[in-house]
C-alpha positions in Angstrom: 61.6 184.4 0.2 64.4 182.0 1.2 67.6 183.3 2.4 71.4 181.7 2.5 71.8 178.9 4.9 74.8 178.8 7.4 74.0 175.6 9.0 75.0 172.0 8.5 72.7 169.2 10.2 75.3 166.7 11.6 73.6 164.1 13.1 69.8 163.4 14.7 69.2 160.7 17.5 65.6 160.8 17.4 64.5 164.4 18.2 68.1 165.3 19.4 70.0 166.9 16.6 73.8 168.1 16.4 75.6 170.6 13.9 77.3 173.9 13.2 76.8 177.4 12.4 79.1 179.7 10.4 79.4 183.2 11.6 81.6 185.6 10.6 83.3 185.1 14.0 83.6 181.8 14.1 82.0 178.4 14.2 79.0 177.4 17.1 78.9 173.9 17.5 74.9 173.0 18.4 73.4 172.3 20.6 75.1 175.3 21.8 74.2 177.2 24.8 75.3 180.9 25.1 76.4 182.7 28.1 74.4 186.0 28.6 76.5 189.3 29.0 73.5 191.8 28.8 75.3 195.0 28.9 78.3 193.7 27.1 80.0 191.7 30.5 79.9 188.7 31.9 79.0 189.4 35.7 81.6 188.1 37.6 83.7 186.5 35.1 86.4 186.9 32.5 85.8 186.5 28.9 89.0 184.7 28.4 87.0 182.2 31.2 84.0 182.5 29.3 86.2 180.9 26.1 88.1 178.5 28.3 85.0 176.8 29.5 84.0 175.8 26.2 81.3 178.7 24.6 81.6 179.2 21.2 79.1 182.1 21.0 77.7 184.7 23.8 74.5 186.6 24.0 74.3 190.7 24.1 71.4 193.0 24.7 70.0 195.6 22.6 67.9 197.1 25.1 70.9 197.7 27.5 73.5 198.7 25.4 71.3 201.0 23.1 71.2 202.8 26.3 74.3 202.9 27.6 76.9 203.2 26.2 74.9 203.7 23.0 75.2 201.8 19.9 76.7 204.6 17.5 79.5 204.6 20.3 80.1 201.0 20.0 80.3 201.1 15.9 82.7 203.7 16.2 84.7 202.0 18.5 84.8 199.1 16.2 81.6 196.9 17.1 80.5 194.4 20.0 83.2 192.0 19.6 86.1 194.4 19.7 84.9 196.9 22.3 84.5 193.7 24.8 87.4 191.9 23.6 85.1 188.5 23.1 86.1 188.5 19.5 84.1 185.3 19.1 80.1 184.7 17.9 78.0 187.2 19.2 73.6 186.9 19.0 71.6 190.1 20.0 68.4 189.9 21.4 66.1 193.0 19.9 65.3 194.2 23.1 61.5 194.0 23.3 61.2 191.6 25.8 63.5 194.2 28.3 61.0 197.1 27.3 57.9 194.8 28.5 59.5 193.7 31.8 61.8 196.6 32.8 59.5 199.3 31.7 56.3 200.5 33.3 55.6 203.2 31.2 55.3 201.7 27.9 53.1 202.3 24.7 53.0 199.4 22.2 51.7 200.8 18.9 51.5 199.2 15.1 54.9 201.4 14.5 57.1 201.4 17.7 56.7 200.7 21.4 58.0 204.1 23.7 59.0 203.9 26.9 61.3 205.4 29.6 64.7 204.5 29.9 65.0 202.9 33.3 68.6 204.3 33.9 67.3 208.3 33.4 63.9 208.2 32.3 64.8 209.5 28.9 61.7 208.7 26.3 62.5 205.9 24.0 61.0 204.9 20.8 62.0 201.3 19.9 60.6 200.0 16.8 61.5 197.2 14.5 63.5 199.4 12.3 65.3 200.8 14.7 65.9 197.6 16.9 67.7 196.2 13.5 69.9 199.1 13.0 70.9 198.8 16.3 71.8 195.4 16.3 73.6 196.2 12.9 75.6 198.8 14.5 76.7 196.5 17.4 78.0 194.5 14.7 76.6 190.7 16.2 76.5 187.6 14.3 72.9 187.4 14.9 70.4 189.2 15.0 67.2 189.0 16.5 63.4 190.2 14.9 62.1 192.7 16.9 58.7 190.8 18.7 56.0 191.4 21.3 56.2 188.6 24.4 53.2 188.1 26.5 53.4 186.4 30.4 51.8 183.6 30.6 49.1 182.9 31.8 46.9 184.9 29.3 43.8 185.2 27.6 43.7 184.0 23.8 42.8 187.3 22.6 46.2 189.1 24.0 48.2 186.5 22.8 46.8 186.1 19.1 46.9 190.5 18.9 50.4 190.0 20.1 51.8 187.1 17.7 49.6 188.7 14.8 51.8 192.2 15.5 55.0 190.5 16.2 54.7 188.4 12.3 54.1 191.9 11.1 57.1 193.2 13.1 59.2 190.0 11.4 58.5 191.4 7.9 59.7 194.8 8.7 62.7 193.2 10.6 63.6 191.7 7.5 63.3 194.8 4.8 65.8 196.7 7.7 67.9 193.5 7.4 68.4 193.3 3.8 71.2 195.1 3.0 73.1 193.4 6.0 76.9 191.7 5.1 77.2 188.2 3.3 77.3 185.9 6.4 75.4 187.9 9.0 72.1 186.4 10.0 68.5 187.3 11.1 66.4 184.8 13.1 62.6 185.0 13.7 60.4 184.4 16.7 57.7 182.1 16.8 54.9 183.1 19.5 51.0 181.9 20.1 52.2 181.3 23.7 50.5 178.6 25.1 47.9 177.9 22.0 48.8 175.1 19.9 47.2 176.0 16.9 48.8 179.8 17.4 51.8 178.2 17.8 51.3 176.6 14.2 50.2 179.4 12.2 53.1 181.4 13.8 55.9 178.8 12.5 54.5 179.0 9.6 54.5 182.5 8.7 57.5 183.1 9.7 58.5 180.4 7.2 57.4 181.3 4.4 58.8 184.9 5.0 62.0 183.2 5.6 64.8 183.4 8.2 68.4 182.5 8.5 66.8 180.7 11.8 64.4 180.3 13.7 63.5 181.4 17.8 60.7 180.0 20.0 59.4 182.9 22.0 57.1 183.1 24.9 58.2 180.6 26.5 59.9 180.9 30.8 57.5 183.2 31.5 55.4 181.8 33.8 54.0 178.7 32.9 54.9 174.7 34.2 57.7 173.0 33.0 55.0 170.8 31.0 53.3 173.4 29.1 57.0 174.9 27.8 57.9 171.1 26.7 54.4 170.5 25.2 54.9 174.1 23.3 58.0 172.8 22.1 56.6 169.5 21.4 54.3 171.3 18.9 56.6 174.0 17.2 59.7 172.4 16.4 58.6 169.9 14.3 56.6 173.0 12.2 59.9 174.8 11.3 62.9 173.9 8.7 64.6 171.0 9.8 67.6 172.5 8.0 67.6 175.7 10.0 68.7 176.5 13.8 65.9 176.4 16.4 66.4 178.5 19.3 64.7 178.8 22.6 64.7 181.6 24.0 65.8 182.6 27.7 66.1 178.3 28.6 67.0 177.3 31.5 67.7 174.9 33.8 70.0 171.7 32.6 67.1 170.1 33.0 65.3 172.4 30.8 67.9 172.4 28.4 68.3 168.6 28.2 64.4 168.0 27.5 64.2 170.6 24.7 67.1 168.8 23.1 65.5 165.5 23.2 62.2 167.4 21.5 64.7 169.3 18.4 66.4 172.7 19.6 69.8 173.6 18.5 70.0 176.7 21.1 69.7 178.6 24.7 70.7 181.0 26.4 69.6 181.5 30.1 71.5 184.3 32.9 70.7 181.3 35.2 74.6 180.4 35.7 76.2 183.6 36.4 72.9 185.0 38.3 72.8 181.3 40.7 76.7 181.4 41.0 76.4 185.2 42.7 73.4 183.7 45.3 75.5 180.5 46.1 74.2 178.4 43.8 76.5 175.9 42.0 75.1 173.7 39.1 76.8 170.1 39.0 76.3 166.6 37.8 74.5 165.7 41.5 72.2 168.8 40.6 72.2 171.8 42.1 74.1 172.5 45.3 73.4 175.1 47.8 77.2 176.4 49.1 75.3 178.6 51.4 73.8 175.7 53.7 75.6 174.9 56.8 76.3 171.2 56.2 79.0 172.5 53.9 81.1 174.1 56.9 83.3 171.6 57.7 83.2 169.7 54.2 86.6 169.1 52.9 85.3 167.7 49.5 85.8 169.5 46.3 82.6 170.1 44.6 83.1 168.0 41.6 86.6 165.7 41.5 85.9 164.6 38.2 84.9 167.9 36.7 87.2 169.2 33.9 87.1 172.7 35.3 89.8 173.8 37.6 87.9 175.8 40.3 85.3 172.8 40.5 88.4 170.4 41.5 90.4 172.5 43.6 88.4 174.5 46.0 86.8 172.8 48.9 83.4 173.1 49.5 84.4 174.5 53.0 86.0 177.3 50.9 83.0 177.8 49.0 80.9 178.2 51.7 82.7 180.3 53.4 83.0 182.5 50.5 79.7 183.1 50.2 78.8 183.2 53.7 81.2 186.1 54.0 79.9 188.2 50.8 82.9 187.7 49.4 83.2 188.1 45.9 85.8 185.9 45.1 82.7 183.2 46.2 80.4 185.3 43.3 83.1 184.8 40.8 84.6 181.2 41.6 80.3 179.5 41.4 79.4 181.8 37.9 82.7 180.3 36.5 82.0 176.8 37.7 78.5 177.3 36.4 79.6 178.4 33.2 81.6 175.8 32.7 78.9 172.8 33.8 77.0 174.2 31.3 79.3 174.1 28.2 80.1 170.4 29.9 76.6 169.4 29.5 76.4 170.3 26.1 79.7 169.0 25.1 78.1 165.7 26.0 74.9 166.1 24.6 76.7 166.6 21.0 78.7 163.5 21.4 75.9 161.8 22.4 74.0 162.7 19.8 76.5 162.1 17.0 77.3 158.2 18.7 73.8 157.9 18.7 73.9 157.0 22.1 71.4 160.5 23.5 68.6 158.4 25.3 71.1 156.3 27.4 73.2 160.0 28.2 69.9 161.4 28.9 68.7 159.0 31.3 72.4 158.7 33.0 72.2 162.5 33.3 69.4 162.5 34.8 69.8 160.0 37.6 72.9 161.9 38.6 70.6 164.9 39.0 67.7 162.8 41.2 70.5 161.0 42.6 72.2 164.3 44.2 75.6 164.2 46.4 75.5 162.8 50.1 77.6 165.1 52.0 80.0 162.7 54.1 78.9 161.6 58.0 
């Protein structure tokens, strides 16, 4: 069964593809990658920041906020959007992926995993009923099928039980979702992890059960670089070309800018905020360590050409000493600066792709990464 399509395929250069989503909160220009505010923040940073640096759509977590503060609190208090203030896009994961790696007392069953809350202990049933309704309540633009993810490496066996539940899991995602608003939207997740041919029968389920969209799952957890592309490789050409493809919890720029050239539309990764607190700043020389000594005396902003304020006008001398010190200021200043990168790079990535020019921006972009920043003698 088919359902309404909010996207619009712009442009392809090759693989690469550009376009736009319509939510009910607004447009999300792909390849879009979203900032993740798991329990409904931003750690370290502003949403008005957030919006300044260029996102067009933020990720929440079901897991986190079905705990606390609850979702029936947040539907009566007017939905995810409004209780945060974002007021833009919002996706929601469905939380299983939190249950398998934050809890160690869990029970995944054909109806429901339990667990304990990690914040009380409180026992938790989470099932894919329930991890709709909850995403309903919070009120987000999209919403996630509830799936089982399996660390790689594993044996075929585990994988195959867990992609055969998690297609099973889709079609009762879908009944829950079917009385959802005109607009709202309800991705599935493809998984086989690292098993080509699982990875095809997966995409192709989900297919024909239809989705507004359509996640690659499974994926970051363990394995090289090369088997995530080669996964890719595989998968993206098996789904819709006229839907979204979104891979899930991706990654490093570099990541991001290699599973662009192979067909996603989306990401989402805590990478920037979570770096930017340990010192980490992501530019276009790569990634620079503020917490090395060579920085001490360095008078040199980290980007001068950067179009984001705190990248221009602090000194890396500043910087340093920010983080050096355990200042927060220094947490704050590198998560916005990292935010901002990001929506940077994928500004250029859709004008790249719409020019036609994506291998040339690609192979530029890269060179500046391999290339790094020689601090001055």
């Amino acid at each position: 069964m088919n359902l309404p399509n909010h996207f619009e395929l712009l442009a392809t250069d090759g693989a690469a593809r550009t376009g736009r989503l319509t939510t009910p909160h607004g447009l999300v220009r792909t390849p879009a990658f979203m900032p993740v505010g798991t329990a409904g923040a931003m750690k370290g940073m502003h949403w008005r920041e957030v919006r300044d640096a260029g996102a067009d759509i933020v990720l929440g977590n079901t897991y986190h906020l079905m705990l606390r503060p609850g979702a029936e609190r947040i539907a009566r208090l007017g939905g995810l959007q409004r209780f945060t203030g974002w007021g833009g896009p919002m996706l929601t994961d469905s939380g299983g992926f939190q249950v398998m790696s934050l809890s160690e007392l869990r029970k995944v069953t054909e109806k429901a995993v339990t667990f304990r809350s990690h914040i009380d202990g409180a026992k938790v049933e989470l099932s894919p009923e329930r991890s709709i309704e909850v995403q309903r309540l919070l009120g987000s633009d999209i919403a996630m099928q509830m799936d089982e993810c399996v660390r790689l490496p594993a044996e075929r066996a585990d994988i195959e039980r867990a992609m055969q539940l998690s297609l099973r899991w889709a079609e009762r995602s879908k009944r829950a979702f079917e009385s959802a608003s005109d607009g709202y939207m309800l991705f599935g997740i493809v998984q086989g992890g690292d098993i080509p041919d699982l990875r095809h029968a997966s995409a192709r389920s989900l297919t024909d059960i239809g989705f507004h969209g359509y996640a690659i799952g499974g994926l970051a957890v363990g394995e090289p670089q090369a088997v995530m592309l080669s996964m890719i490789e595989e998968t993206a050409p098996a789904l819709p070309v006229d839907r979204p493809r979104y891979l899930m919890g991706v990654g490093t720029p570099e990541d991001i800018l290699e599973a662009v050239a192979r067909g996603v539309d989306m990401f989402d990764c805590v990478m920037p905020t979570r770096n930017g607190r340990h010192g980490m700043a992501f530019t276009r020389f790569g990634q620079i360590n503020l917490r090395n000594a060579r920085h001490i005396d360095d008078p040199r902003p980290l980007d001068e050409e950067s179009l984001w304020p705190a990248a221009r006008d602090y000194s890396r001398a500043y910087l340093h000493h920010l983080v050096r010190a355990g200042e927060t200021l220094g947490a704050m200043l590198l998560s916005e600066i990292n935010v901002a990168y990001y929506q940077e790079l994928m500004q250029g990535i859709r004008a790249a792709v719409a020019s036609g020019t994506f291998e040339d921006f690609r192979t530029k972009t890269r060179a500046g990464w391999a290339r790094g920043d020689i601090a001055p003698m």
